[in-house]
N, C-alpha and C positions, 0 to 999 in steps of 0.2 A: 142454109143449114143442110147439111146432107144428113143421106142415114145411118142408121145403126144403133147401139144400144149401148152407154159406157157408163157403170158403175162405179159410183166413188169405193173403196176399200172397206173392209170393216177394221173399228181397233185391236181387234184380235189377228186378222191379217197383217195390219201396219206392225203388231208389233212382232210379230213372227218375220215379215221380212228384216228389222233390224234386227235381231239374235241372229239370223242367218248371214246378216251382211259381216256381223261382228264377229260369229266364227271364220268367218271366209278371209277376213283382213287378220285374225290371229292364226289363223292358218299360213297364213301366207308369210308373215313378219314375222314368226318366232326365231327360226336361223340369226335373222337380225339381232332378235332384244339378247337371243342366247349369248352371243358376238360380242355383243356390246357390254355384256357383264363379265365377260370372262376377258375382253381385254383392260376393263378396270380395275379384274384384280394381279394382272399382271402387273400394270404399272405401277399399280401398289407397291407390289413386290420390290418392283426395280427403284423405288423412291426409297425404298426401305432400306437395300442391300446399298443405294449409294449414300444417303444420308446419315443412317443409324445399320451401318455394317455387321454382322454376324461375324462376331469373331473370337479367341479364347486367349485367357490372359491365365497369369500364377495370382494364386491371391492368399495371405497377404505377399506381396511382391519379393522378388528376393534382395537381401539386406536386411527385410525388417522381422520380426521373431515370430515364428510359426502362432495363430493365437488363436486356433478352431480347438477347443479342449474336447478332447476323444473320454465320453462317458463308459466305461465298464460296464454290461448289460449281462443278468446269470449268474450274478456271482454269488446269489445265495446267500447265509449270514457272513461271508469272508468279504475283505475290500482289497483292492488292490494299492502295492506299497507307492507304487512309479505313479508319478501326472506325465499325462503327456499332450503336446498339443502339434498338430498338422497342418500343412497347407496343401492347395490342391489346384490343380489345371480345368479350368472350369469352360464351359463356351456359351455365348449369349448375344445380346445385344450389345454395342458398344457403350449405348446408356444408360443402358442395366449395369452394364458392370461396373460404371464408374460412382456406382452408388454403394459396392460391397459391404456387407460388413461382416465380425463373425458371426453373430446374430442370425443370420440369412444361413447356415447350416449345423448338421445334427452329424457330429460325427461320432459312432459306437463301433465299439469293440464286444466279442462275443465271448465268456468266460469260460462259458457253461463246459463241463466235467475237468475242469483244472484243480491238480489238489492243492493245497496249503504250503507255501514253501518252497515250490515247484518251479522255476523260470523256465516259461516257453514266452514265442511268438507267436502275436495271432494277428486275424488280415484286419484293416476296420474301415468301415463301410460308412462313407459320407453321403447324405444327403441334403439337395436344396432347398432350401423353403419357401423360396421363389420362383414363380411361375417363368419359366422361360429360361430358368439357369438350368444348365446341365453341367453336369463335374465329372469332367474328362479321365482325370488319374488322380491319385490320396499321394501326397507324400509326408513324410516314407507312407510305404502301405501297409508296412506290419508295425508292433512295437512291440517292446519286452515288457510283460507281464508277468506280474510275483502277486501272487494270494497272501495275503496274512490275516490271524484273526485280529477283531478287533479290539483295542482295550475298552473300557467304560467308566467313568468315577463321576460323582455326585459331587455337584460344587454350588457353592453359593452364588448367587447375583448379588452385586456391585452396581450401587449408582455410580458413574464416574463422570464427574461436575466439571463443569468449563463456563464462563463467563462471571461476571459478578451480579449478584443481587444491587437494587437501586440503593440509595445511600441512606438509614437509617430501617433496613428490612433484613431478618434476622430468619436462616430457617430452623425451625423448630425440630431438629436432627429424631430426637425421642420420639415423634411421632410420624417420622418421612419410614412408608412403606414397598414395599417391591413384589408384586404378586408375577408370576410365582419364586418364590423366596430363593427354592433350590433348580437348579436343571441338571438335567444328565449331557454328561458330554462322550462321544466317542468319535474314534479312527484308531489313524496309526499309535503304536504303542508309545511310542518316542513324543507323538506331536499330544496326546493326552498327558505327559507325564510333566511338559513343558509348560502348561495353561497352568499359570499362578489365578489368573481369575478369570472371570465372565462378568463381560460390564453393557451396563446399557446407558449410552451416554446421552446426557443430558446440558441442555446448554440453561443456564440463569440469568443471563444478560438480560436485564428490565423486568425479570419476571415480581409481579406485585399481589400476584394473587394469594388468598390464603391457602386454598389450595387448588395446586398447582398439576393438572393429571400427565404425566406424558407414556406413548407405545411407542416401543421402535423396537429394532432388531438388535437380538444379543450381539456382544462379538468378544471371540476368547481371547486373551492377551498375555505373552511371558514375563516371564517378570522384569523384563528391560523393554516392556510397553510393546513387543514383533505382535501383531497379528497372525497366532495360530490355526493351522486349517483343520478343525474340527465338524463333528456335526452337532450341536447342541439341539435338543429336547427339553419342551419346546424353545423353538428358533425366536420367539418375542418375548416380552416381558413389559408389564405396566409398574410405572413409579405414582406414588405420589406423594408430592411434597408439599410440607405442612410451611407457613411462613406467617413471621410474625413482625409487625412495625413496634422494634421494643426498645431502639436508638433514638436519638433527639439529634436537633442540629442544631448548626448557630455558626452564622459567620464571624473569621476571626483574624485581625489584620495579619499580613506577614513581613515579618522583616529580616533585614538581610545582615548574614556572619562575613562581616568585611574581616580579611586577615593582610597584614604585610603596611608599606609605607611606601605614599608616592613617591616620584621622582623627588630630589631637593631641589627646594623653592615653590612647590606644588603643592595643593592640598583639595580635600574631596569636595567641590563646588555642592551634587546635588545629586542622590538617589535615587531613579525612580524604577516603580515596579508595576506587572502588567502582567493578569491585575493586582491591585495592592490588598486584597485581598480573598480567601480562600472558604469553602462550606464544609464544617467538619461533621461529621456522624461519628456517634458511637455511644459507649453506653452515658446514662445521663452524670453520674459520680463525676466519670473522669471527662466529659466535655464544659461543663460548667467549673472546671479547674482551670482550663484554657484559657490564657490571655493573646498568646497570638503565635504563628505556624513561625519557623525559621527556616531558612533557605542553605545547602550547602553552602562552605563558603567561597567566598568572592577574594582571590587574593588581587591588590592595587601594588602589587611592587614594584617600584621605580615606572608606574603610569605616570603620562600627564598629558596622552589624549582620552576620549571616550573609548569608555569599555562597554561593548553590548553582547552579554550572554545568556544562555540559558540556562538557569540551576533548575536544581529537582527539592521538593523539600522533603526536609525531614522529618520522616517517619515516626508517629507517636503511635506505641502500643495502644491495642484494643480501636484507632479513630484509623478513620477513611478519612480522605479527601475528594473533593469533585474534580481537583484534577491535580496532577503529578507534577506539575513542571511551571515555572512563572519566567518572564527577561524582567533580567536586571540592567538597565544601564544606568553606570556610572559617570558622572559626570566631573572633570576638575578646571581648579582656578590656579593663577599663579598667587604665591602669597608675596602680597604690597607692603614696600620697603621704600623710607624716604633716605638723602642726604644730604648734606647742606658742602658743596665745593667750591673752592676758592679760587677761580680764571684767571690767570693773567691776558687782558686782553689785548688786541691786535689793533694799531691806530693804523686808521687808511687817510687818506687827499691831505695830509699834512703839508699846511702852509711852506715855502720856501721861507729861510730866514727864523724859524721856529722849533725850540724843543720843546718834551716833556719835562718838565720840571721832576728830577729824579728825587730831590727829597722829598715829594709826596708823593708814597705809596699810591699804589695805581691796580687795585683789583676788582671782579665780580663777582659777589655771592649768587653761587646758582643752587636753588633748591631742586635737587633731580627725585620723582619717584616712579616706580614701577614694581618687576618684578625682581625679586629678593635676588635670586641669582646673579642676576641683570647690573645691581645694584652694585651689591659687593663687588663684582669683579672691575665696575667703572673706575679710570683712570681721570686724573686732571686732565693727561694729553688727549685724552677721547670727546672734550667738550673744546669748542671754540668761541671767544666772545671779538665779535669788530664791532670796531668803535670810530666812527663817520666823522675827519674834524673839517671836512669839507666849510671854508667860511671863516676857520675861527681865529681868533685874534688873540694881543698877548691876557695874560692871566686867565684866573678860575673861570669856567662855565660848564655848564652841565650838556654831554651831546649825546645821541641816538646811540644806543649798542643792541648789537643782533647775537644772540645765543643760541646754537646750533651742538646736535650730539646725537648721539648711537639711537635707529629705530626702537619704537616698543616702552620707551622712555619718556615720562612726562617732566618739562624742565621750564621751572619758577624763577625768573630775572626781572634785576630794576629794568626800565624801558631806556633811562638814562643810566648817565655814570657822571661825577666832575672831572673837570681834567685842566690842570694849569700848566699853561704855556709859556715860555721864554724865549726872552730874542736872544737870539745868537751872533757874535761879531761874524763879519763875513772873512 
């Protein structure tokens, strides 16, 4: 061991020399970390500018209608007469702007000391409402502004009903209410003079309750139903409607108003309906009079294939039905006709040496039936009977006969026939 004297540290030294070591190494490396941060927000930049580009479009684009509505700001109790709406050259992100809407800006026009009457231009000042959009140019940048005063007139609210109540639900009109009863309506002199009403519409489809509350927003209407552009006071309105179950039902067959005459020889096989039948509401009197719904009618003239349609029925004052419309198909038959025809028939392998003995008669009754038309128009010459004398010898015997005739045709023959033979000198 040699000599000298060597101290371990104390923890107060150890930990002063790492603070010292730790500024000495941020001393030295901060150029670095600075470097290192500032070329990460370059590349940033450059990922940015090639993938999602800074660039400026028109919006709404040209071809489609200006739809940024420029508000009138100043004007005091006067409105102005003109709407008007702009578009604008805006610049952004390429992602941004492919999500525009008009929504995303506020464009205003500034009124203030314009008299009544008066047509000037003034400049109007759009703004984004999104971060990142800037709006380059307004087009146009001015508009024509006209001050007028406003008119005003007190009108009634109107429910105005759409859909139907369920099928025996009745609303109780006497007691269906509209808070608030009256609104005030004002603007242009023309467009208040034009509002036949202020309605708050309400739909009834399935509605079952007794009562019934609905809020929505007024809307003024002309009297050819145009949505006027007013400002009505207040802009809502609560309905409530009162409903009463004061109908009965009862299902009740339907049958069908056949008009007209098949084809001839045709006639109507088989009806059917789908479905056959119908659920009526309405008041109790006149449903329990009810024997059964009718269907427009079905004309069958000169048919004699299937008919498959759709009627609508008809309409009974005061009753509903669960539904508007049934198929009718019509079905037909031909109508069956017999006759009884007299063949002469046709003799085949007749012996050498052999005739038919001519003084006795020599025919086949054929019972033919089918259809009517069919019937009637069969001729003698359209049936054929042969008669096989393959074998036979001289006098009477009874041989084989085959009776043939027109498709569609049912035909009734003896299976024989007699037939007497003669010898013949040679």
């Amino acid at each position: 061991m040699t000599g000298g004297n060597h101290r371990r540290p104390s923890r107060r030294q150890a930990a002063h020399q790492v603070l010292a070591g730790s500024l000495r190494s941020l001393r030295e490396h901060w150029l670095q970390a600075a470097f290192s941060l500032v070329a990460a927000f370059a590349i940033w930049f450059v990922v940015q500018d090639v993938e999602n580009p800074l660039v400026s479009v028109t919006f709404p684009e040209e071809g489609q209608p200006a739809s940024i509505v420029v508000t009138p700001e100043n004007a005091g109790p006067y409105i102005a007469r003109e709407n008007h709406s702009v578009r604008v050259i805006v610049e952004g992100r390429a992602d941004d702007l492919a999500a525009l809407t008009p929504a995303d800006f506020e464009a205003r026009v500034d009124v203030r000391g314009m008299q009544p009457g008066v047509e000037e231009f003034r400049q109007v000042r759009v703004t984004s409402r999104r971060p990142g959009i800037r709006v380059l140019q307004v087009i146009p940048s001015q508009v024509r502004i006209t001050l007028v005063e406003p008119a005003t007139r007190e009108i009634p609210v109107t429910i105005r009903r759409s859909g139907q109540l369920p099928a025996g639900f009745l609303e109780d009109e006497a007691r269906t209410t509209v808070d608030p009863a009256v609104v005030t309506i004002s603007g242009l002199p023309e467009r208040v003079e034009a509002v036949q009403s202020v309605d708050l519409d309400v739909n009834l489809s399935g509605v079952k309750d007794q009562s019934y509350t609905v809020t929505g927003e007024l809307v003024a209407r002309s009297s050819t139903g145009t949505v006027e552009t007013v400002t009505i006071n207040p802009p809502r309105a609560t309905a409530t409607i009162r409903i009463t179950q004061a109908f009965v039902q009862r299902t009740i067959p339907i049958l069908v108003d056949v008009t007209g005459t098949p084809s001839p020889g045709y006639r109507i096989a088989a009806i059917a309906i789908d479905p056959p039948a119908v659920t009526v509401s309405g008041e109790r009197a006149v449903v329990n009079e009810l024997t059964a719904a009718l269907t427009e009618k079905v004309d069958v003239t000169g048919a004699r294939t299937e008919l498959r349609l759709v009627r609508n029925l008809v309409a009974i004052p005061n009753v509903s039905f669960d539904r508007r419309s049934v198929t009718v198909t019509v079905s037909f038959e031909a109508i069956q006709s017999s006759a009884a025809v007299l063949v002469a028939p046709e003799l085949q392998n007749l012996p050498a040496g052999f005739a038919r003995d001519p003084s006795r008669p020599l025919y086949v009754e054929v019972r033919v039936t089918g259809p009517a038309d069919l019937v009637a128009a069969l001729k003698p010459s359209d049936l054929r009977a042969v008669v096989s004398l393959a074998g036979a010898t001289a006098g009477t015997a009874a041989y084989p006969v085959t009776v043939t005739g027109p498709s569609g045709l049912k035909l009734e023959a003896p299976t024989t026939v007699s037939v007497t033979l003669i010898q013949v000198l040679p």
